[in-house]
VOPAGU-2260 file (C-alpha; in pm, 1 decimal, decimal comma):
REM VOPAGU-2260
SITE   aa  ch    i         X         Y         Z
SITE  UNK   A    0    9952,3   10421,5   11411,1
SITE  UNK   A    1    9747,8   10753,5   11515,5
SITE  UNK   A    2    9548,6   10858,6   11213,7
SITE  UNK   A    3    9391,6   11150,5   11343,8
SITE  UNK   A    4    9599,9   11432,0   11267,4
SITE  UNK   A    5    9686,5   11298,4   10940,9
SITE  UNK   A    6    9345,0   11281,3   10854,7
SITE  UNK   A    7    9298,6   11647,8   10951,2
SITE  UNK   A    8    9593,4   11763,6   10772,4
SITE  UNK   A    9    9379,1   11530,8   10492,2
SITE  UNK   A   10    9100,1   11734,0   10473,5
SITE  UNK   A   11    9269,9   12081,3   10541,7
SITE  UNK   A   12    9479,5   12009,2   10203,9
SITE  UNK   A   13    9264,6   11807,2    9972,1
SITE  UNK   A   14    8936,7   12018,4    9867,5
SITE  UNK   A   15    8861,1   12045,0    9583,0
SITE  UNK   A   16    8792,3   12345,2    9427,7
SITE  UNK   A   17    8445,8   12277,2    9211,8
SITE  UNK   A   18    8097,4   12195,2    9399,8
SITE  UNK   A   19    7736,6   12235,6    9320,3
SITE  UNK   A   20    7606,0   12513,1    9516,6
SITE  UNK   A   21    7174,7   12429,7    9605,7
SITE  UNK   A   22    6967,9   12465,0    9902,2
SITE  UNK   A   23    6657,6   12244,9    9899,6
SITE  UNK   A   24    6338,4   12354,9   10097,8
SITE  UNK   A   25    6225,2   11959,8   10223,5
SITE  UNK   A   26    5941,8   11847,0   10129,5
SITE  UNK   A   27    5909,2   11600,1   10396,4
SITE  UNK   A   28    6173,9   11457,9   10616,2
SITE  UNK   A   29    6206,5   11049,0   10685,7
SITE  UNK   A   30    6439,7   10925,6   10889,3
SITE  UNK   A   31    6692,6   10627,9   10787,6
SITE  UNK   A   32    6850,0   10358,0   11013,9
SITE  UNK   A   33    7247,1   10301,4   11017,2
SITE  UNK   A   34    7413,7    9974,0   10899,4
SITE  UNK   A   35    7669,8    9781,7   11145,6
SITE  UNK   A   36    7987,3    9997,0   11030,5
SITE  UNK   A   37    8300,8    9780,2   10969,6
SITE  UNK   A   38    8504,3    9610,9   11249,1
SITE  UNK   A   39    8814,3    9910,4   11344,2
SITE  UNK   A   40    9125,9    9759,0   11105,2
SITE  UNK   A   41    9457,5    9708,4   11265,1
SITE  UNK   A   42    9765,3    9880,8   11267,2
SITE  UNK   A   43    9986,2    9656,7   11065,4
SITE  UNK   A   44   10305,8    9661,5   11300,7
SITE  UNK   A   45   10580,2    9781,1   11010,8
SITE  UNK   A   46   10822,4    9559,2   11260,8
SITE  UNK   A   47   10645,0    9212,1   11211,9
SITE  UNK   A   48   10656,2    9252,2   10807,7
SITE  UNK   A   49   11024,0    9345,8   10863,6
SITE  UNK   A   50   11079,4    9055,7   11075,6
SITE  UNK   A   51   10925,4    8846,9   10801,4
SITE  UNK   A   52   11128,8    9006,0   10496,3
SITE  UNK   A   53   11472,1    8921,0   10717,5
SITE  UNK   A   54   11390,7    8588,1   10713,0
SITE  UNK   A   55   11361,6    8611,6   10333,0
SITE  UNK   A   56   11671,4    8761,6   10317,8
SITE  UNK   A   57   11806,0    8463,3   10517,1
SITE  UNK   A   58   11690,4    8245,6   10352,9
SITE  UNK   A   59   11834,4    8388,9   10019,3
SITE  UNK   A   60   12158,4    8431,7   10135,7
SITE  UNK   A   61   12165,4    8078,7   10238,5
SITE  UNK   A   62   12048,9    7931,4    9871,4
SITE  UNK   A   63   12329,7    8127,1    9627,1
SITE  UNK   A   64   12137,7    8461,1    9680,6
SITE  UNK   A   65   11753,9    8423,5    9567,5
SITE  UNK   A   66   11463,3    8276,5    9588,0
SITE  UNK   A   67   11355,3    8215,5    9218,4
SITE  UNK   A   68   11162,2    7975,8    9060,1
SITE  UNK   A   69   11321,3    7598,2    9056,4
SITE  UNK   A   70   11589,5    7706,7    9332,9
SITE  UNK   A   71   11593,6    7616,9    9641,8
SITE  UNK   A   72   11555,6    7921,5    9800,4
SITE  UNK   A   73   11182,7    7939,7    9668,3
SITE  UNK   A   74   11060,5    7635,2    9816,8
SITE  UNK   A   75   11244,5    7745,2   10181,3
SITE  UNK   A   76   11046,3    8065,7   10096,0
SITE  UNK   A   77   10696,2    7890,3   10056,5
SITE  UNK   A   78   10741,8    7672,4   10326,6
SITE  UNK   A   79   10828,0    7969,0   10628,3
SITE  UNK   A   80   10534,4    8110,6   10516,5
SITE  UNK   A   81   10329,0    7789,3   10520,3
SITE  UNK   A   82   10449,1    7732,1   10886,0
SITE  UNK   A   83   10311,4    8042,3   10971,6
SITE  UNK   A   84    9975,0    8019,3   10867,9
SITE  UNK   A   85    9921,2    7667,0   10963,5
SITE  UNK   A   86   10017,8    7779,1   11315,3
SITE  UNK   A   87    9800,9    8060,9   11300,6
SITE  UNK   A   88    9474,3    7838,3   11215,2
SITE  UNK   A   89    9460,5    7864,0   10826,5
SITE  UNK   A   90    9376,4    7599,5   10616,6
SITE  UNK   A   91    9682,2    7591,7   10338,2
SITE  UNK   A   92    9670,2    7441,7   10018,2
SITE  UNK   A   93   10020,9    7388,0    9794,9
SITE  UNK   A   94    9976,1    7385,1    9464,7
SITE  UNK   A   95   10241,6    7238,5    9222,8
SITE  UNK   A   96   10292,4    7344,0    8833,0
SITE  UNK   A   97   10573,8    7215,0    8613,7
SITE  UNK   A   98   10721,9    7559,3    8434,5
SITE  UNK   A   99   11110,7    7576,3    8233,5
SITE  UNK   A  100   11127,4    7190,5    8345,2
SITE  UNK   A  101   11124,8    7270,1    8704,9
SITE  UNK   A  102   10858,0    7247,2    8987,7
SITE  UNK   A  103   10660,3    7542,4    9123,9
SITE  UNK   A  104   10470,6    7587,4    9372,6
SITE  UNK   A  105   10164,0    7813,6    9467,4
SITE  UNK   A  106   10054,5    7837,5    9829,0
SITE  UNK   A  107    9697,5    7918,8    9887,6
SITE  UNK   A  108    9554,2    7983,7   10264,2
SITE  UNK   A  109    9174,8    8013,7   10396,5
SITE  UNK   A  110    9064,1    8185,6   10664,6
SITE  UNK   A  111    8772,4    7971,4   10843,7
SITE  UNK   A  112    8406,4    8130,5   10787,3
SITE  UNK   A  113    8247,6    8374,7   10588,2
SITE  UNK   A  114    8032,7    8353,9   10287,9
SITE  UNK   A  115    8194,7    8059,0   10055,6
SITE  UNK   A  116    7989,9    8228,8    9800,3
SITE  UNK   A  117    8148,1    8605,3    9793,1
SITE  UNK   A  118    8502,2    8527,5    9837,2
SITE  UNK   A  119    8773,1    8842,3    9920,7
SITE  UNK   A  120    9139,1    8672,5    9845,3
SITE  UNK   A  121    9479,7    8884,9    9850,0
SITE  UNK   A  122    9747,5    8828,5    9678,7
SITE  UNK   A  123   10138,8    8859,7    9602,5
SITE  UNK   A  124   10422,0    8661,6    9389,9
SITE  UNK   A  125   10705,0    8483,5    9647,6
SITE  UNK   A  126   10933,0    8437,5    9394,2
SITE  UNK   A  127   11258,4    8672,7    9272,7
SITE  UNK   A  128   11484,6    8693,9    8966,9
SITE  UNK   A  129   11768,0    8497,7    9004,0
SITE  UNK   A  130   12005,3    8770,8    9001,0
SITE  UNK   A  131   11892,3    8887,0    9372,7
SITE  UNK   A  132   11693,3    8793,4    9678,3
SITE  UNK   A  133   11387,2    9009,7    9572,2
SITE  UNK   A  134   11324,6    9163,7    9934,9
SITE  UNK   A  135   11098,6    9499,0    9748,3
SITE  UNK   A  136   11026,1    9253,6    9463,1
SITE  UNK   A  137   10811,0    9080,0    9581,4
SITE  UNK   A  138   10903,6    9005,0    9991,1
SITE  UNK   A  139   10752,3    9348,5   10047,0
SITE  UNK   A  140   10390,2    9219,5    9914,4
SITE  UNK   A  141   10432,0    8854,0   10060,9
SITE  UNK   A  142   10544,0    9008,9   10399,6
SITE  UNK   A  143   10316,7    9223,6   10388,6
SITE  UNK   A  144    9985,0    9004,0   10318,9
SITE  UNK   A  145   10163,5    8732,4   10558,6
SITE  UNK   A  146   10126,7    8993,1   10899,1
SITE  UNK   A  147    9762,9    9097,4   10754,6
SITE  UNK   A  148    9668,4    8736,1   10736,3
SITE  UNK   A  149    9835,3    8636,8   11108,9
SITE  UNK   A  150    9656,6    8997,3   11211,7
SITE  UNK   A  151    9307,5    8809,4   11035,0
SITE  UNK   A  152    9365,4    8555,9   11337,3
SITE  UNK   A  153    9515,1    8724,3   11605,9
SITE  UNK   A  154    9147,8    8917,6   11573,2
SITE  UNK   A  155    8961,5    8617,0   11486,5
SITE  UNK   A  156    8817,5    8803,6   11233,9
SITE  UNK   A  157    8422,0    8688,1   11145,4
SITE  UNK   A  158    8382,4    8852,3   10835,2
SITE  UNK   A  159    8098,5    8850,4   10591,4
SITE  UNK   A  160    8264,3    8787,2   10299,5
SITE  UNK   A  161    8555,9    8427,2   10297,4
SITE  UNK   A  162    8930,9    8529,2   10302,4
SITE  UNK   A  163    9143,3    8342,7   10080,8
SITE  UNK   A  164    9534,5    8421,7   10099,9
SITE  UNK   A  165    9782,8    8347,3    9766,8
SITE  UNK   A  166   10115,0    8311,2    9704,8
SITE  UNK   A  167   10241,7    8290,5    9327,3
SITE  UNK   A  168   10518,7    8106,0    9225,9
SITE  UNK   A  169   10761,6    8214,4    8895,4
SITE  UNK   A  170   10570,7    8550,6    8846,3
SITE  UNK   A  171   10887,4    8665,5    8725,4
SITE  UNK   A  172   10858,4    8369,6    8394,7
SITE  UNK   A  173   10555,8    8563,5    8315,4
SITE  UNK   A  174   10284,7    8481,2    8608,9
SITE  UNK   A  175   10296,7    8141,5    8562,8
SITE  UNK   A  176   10193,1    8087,3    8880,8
SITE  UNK   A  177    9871,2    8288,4    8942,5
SITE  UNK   A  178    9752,3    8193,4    8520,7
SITE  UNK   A  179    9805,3    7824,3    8639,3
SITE  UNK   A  180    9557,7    7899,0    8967,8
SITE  UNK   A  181    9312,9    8120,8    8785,3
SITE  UNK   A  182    9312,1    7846,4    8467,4
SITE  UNK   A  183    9227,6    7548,5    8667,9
SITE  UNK   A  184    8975,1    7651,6    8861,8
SITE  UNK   A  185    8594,0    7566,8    8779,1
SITE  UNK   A  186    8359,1    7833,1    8623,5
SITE  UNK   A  187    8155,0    7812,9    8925,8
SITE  UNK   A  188    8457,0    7857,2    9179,6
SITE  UNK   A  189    8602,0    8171,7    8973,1
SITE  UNK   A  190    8206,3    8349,8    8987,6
SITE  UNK   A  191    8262,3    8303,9    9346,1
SITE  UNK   A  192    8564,5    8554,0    9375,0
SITE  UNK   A  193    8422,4    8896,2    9458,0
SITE  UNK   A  194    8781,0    9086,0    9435,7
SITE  UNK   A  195    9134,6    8980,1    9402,8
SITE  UNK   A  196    9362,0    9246,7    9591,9
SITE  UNK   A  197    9700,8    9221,0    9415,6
SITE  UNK   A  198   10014,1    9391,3    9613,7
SITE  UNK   A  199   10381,0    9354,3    9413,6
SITE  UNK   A  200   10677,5    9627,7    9521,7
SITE  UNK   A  201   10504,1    9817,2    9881,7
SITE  UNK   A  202   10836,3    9977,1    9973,2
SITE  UNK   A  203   11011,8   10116,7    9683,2
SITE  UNK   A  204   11323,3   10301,5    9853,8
SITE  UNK   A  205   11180,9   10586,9    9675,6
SITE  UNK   A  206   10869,2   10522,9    9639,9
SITE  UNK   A  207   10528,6   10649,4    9521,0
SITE  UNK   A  208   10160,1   10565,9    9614,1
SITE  UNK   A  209   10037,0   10408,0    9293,2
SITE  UNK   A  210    9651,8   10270,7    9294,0
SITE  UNK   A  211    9532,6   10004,7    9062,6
SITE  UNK   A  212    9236,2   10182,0    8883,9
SITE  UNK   A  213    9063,0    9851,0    8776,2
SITE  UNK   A  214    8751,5    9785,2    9018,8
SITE  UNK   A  215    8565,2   10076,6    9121,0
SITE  UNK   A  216    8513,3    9997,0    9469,6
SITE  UNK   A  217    8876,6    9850,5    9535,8
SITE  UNK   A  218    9007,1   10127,7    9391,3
SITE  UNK   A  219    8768,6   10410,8    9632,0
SITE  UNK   A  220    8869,8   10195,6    9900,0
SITE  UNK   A  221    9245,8   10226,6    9884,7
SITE  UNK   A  222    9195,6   10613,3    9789,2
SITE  UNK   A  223    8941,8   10657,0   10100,0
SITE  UNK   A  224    9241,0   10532,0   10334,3
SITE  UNK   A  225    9530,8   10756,2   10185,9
SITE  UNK   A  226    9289,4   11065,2   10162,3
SITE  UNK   A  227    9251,1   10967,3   10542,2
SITE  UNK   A  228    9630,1   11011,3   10595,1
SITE  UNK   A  229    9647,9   11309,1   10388,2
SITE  UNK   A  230    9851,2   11125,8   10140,5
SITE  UNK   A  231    9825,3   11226,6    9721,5
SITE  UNK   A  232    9786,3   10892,3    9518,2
SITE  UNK   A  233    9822,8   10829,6    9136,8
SITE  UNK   A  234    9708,5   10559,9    8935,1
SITE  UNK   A  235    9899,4   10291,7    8874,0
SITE  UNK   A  236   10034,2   10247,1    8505,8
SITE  UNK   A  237   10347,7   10127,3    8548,9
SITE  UNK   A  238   10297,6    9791,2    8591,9
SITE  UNK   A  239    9929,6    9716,7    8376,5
SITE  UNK   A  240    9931,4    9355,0    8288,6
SITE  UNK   A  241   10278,6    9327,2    8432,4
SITE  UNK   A  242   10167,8    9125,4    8783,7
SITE  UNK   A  243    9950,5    8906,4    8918,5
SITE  UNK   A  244    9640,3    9054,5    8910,0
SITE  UNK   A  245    9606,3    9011,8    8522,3
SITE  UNK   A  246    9474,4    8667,4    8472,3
SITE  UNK   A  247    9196,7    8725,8    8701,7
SITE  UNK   A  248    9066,2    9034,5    8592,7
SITE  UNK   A  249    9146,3    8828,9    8223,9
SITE  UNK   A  250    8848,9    8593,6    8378,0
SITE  UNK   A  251    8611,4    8873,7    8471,5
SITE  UNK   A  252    8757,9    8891,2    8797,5
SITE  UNK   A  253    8719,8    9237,1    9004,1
SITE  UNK   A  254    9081,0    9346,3    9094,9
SITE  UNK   A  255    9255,6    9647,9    9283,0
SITE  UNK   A  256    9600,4    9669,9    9416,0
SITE  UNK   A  257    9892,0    9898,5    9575,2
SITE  UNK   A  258   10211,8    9976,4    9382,6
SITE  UNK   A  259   10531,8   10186,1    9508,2
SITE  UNK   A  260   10724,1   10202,5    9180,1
SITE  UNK   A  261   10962,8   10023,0    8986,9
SITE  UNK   A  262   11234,0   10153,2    8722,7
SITE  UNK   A  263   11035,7   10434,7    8603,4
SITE  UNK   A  264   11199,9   10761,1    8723,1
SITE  UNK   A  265   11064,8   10968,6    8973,1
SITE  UNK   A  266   10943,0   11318,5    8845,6
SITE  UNK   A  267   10991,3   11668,9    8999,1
SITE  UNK   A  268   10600,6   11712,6    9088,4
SITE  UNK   A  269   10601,4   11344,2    9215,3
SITE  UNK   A  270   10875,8   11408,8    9419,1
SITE  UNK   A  271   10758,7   11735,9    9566,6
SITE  UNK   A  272   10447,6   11524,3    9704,8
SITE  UNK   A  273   10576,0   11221,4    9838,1
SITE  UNK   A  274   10922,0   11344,0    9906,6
SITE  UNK   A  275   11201,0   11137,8    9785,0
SITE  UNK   A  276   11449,8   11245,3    9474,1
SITE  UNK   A  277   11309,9   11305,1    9148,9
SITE  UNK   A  278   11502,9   11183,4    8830,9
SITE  UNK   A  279   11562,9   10883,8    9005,8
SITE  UNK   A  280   11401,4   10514,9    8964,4
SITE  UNK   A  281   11145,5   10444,7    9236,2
SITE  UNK   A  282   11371,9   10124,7    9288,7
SITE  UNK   A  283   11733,0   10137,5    9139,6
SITE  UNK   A  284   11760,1    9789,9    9271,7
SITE  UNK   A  285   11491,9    9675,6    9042,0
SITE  UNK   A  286   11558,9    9294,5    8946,3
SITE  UNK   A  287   11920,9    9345,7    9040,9
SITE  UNK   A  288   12152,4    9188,3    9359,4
SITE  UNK   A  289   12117,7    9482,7    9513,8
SITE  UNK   A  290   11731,4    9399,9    9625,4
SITE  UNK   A  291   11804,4    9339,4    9945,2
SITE  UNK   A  292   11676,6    9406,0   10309,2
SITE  UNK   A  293   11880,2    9748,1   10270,3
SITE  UNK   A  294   11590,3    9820,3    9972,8
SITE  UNK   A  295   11342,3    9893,8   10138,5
SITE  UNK   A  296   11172,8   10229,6   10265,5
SITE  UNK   A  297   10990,3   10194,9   10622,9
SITE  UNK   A  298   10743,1   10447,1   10604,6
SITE  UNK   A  299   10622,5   10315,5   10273,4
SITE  UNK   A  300   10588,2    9904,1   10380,6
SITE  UNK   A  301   10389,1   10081,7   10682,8
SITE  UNK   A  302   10171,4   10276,2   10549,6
SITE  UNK   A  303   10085,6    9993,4   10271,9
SITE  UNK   A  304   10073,2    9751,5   10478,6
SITE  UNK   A  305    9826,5    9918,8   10676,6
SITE  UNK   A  306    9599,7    9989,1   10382,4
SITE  UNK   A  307    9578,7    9635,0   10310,8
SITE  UNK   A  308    9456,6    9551,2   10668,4
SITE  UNK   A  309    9219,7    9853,1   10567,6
SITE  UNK   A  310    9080,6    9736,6   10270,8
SITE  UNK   A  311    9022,7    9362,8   10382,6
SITE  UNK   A  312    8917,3    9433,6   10685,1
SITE  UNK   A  313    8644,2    9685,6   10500,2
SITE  UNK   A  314    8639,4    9511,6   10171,0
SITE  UNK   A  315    8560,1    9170,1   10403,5
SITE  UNK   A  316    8269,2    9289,1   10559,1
SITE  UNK   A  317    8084,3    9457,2   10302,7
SITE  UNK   A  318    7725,9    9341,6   10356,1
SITE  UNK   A  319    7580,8    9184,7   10024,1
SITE  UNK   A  320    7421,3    9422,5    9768,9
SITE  UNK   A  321    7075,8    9421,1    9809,6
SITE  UNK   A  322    6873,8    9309,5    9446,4
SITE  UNK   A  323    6905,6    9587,1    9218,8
SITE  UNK   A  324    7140,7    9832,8    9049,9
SITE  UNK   A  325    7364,2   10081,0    9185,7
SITE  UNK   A  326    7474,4   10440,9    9116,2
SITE  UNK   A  327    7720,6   10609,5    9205,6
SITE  UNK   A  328    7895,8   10971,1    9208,7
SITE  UNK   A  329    8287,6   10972,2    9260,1
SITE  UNK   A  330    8318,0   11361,0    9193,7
SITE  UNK   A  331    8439,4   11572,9    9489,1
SITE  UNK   A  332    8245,8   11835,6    9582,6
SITE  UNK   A  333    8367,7   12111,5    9840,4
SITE  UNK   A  334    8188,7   12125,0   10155,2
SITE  UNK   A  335    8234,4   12511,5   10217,0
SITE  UNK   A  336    8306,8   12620,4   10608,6
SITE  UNK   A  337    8027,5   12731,2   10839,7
SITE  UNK   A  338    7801,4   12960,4   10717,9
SITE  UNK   A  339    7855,0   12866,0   10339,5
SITE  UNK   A  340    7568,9   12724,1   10157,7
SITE  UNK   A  341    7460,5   12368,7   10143,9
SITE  UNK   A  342    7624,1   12165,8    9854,2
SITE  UNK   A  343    7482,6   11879,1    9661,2
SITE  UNK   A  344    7634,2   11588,3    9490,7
SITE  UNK   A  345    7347,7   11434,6    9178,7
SITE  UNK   A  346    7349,8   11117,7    9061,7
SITE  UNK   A  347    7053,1   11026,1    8740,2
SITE  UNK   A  348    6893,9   10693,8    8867,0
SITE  UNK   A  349    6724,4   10551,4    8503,8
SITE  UNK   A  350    6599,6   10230,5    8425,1
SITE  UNK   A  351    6479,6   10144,2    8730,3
SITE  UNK   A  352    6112,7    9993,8    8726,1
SITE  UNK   A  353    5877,6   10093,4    9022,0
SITE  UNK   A  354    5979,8   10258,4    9328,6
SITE  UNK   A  355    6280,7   10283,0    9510,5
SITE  UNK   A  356    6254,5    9937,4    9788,6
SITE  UNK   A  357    6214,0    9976,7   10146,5
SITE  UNK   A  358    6602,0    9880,0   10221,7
SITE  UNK   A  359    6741,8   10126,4    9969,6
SITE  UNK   A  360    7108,3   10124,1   10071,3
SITE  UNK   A  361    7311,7   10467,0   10075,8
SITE  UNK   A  362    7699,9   10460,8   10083,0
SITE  UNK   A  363    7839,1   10806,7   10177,0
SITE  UNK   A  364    8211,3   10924,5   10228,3
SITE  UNK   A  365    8269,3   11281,2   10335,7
SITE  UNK   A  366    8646,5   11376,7   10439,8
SITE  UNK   A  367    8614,2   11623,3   10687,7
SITE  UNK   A  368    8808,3   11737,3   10962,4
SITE  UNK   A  369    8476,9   11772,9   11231,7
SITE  UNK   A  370    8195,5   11576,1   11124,1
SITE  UNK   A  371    7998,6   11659,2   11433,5
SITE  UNK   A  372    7971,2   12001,8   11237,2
SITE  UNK   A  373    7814,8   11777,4   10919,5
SITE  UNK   A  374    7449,8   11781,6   10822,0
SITE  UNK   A  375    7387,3   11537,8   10575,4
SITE  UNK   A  376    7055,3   11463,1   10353,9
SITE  UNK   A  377    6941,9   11211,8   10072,6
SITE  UNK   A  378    6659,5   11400,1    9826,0
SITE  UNK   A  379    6517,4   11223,1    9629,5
SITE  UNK   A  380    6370,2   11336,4    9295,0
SITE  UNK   A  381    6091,6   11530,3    9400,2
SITE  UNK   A  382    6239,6   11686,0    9682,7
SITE  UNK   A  383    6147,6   11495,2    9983,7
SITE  UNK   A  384    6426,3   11476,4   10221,9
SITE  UNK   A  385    6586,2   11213,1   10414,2
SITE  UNK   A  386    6811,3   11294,2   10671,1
SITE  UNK   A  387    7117,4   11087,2   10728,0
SITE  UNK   A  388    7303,7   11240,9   10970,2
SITE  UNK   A  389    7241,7   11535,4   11237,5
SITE  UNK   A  390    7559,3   11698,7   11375,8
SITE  UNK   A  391    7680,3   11369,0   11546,8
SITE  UNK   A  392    7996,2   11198,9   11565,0
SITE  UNK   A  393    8156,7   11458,7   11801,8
SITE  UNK   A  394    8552,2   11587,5   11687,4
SITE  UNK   A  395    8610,4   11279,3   11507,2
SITE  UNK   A  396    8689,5   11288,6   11146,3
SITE  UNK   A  397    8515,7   11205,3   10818,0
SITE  UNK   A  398    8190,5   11070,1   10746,2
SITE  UNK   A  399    8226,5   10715,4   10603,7
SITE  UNK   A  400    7886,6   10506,7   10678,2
SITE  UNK   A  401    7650,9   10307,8   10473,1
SITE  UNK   A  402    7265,4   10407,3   10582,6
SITE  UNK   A  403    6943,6   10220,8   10468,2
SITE  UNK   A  404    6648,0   10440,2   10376,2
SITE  UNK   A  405    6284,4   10331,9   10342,9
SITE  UNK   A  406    6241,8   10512,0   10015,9
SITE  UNK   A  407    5960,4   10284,9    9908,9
SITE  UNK   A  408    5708,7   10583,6    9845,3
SITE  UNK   A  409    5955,8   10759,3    9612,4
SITE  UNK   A  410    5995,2   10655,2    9209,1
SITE  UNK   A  411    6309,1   10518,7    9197,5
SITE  UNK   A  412    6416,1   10687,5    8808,3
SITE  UNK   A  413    6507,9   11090,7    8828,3
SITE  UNK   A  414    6807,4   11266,1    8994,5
SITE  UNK   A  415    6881,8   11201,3    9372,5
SITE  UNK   A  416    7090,9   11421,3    9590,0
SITE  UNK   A  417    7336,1   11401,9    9862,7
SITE  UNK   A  418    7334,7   11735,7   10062,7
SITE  UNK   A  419    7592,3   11821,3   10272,6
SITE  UNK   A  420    7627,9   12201,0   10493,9
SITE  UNK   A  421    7877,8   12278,2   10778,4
SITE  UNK   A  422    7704,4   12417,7   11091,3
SITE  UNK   A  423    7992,2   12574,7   11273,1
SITE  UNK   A  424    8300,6   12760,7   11130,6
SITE  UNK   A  425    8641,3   12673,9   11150,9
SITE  UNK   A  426    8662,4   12305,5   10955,5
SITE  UNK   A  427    8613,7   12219,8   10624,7
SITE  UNK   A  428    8600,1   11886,0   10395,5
SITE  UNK   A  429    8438,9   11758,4   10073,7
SITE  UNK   A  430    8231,8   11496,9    9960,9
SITE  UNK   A  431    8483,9   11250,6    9862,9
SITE  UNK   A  432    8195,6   10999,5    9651,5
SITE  UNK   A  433    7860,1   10855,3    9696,3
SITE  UNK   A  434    7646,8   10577,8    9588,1
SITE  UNK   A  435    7268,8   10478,1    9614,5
SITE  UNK   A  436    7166,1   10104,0    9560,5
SITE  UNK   A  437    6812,2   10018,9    9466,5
């Protein structure tokens, strides 16, 4: 899909209203050099994941309506989405557990390449309750992390980090499936695991944009994409503990996720920003017979399903952290229009020995709806500035780069400054959150 008026409309509608006014006389000006940005993520077509979620339905109607744990309509379930994968060039693994005296199964998929050391896997539970075919619960996730994966090879994707695919068996006897993966595998194979991505219910029939609020940088990333489609998100509480993700951020694990809503009930305010009806579940159909292909919103499993292909395809090419700690400032500050002052976003660098390196790495992301208007700077403590970008960029929107500074001549400990100004009128943005690696 087109993101660019969204993103506009973004930026037009989300400022905030607090920023630290501050105009800084430089020192000295250095220039930085720009890091490879991120291969352009796909549009996730919503009609593929649909496609996918029919056949779920199929297959549920044709094994006494589900696809639970021990049924039959579980294993059919696993194995369509096995088929796919092999086909697409995956190397699948199917794991078996023994849980309530019956067999489950966990299917686990590998993209070829990337670093076997920093390891980006997504996941979602493939099983239902017995009393329904589960098509929100879980066939939205599954679907939805199936398409990403087949988009993963339909790109032949070379990215930095290894993908790993999952899908969890009897999630719904307490995540059987996904403690029995996490629990058997070696020390050294679960310090390999950068980030697990965990997606359970993406198209709620009334649904909400919930964001897991565990990692740090999962969590930006999802918000950086919905900010991009002007879209409000909240964090997700409903479901803490409640899905997948739990037993590997129980094992130190970084985890993020997406959520649309379950059988909490819809409030006024909720409803007046993401539509929908308020005093009503986000899912009526919640564990019932009624979770069927009928139970699902569109616009929801598409705009989801998109920020997954967002976040892996970002989250799986994040260059490795050079040695050292980071810092980072999450606060928004409003970028005021054309001829407002320059703002600054500070972030307190301490215990930090020396100087700042030569390859200090600066992550910035600036919603705005003209960034060729932007003038951005990196100060560092004693006012010396470092430019990082000049008015470039053209009409496109926001400012997300990374940008490596030769900072080597600065002491790394005091406070450090991103500056942002406007230079023409008639657009406006924030800084959304930055972060400075030493």
């Amino acid at each position: 899909m087109s993101l660019s008026v969204s993103r506009r409309l973004a930026a037009v509608t989300a400022i905030a209203v607090a920023g630290l006014f501050a105009s800084t006389a430089p020192a000295a000006l250095a220039a930085p050099t720009a890091a490879a940005a991120a291969p352009t993520p796909p549009d996730i077509p919503v009609a593929n994941v649909k496609a996918h979620l029919a056949q779920l339905q199929s297959i549920a109607t044709a094994n006494g309506g589900n696809r639970a744990h021990g049924r039959a309509g579980y294993k059919a379930s696993i194995d369509y989405v096995k088929g796919k994968l092999d086909a697409a060039g995956f190397t699948t693994t199917l794991q078996t557990f023994t849980s309530s005296g019956a067999t489950g199964y966990n299917l686990i998929a590998d993209w070829p390449g990337g670093d076997p050391n920093s390891v980006l896997m997504s996941g979602s539970h493939l099983d239902s309750v017995t009393a329904g075919p589960g098509i929100n619960d879980n066939g939205s996730g599954s679907a939805a992390i199936l398409e990403t994966a087949l988009a993963v090879s339909r790109a032949q994707l070379q990215p930095t980090k290894h993908l790993r695919f999952g899908w969890w068996g009897a999630e719904e006897l307490g995540m059987v499936g996904s403690k029995y993966y996490v629990n058997n595998l070696p020390s050294a194979e679960k310090a390999k695991i950068s980030g697990y991505l965990n997606f359970d219910m993406i198209g709620s029939p009334n649904p909400g944009y919930f964001v897991y609020d565990d990692d740090p940088t999962i969590e930006q990333t999802f918000k950086n994409y919905y900010a991009g489609l002007g879209i409000p998100t909240e964090i997700e509480t409903e479901g803490d503990g409640r899905s997948d993700h739990a037993p590997f951020k129980s094992a130190g694990i970084p985890v993020g996720g997406l959520f649309s809503g379950a059988d909490y009930t819809k409030t006024a305010a909720q409803a007046q920003k993401w539509g929908g009806t308020s005093g009503q579940a986000f899912d009526r159909c919640y564990h019932s017979s009624c979770d069927t292909s009928a139970n699902i919103d569109d616009t929801a499993l598409d705009r989801n399903s998109d920020a997954i292909a967002y976040a892996i395809w970002n989250l799986g090419a994040a260059t490795p952290v050079p040695p050292g700690p980071s810092f980072e400032n999450t606060a928004d500050v409003n970028i005021p229009d054309s001829p407002g002052a320059a703002v600054t976003s500070p972030i307190t660098v301490s215990g930090v020995t020396g100087n700042a390196p030569a390859t200090t790495k600066v992550d910035v992301n600036i919603v705005h709806t003209y960034r060729g208007d932007l003038v951005v700077d990196l100060i560092a403590p004693d006012g010396t500035v470092y430019n990082l970008h000049n008015r470039s960029g053209g009409s496109a929107d926001n400012l997300v780069q990374t940008y490596t500074v030769n900072a080597s001549s600065e002491v790394a400990n005091g406070v450090w400054k991103l500056q942002a100004k406007d230079g023409a009128a008639q657009d406006v943005g924030y800084i959304n959150s930055w972060k400075i690696t030493f």
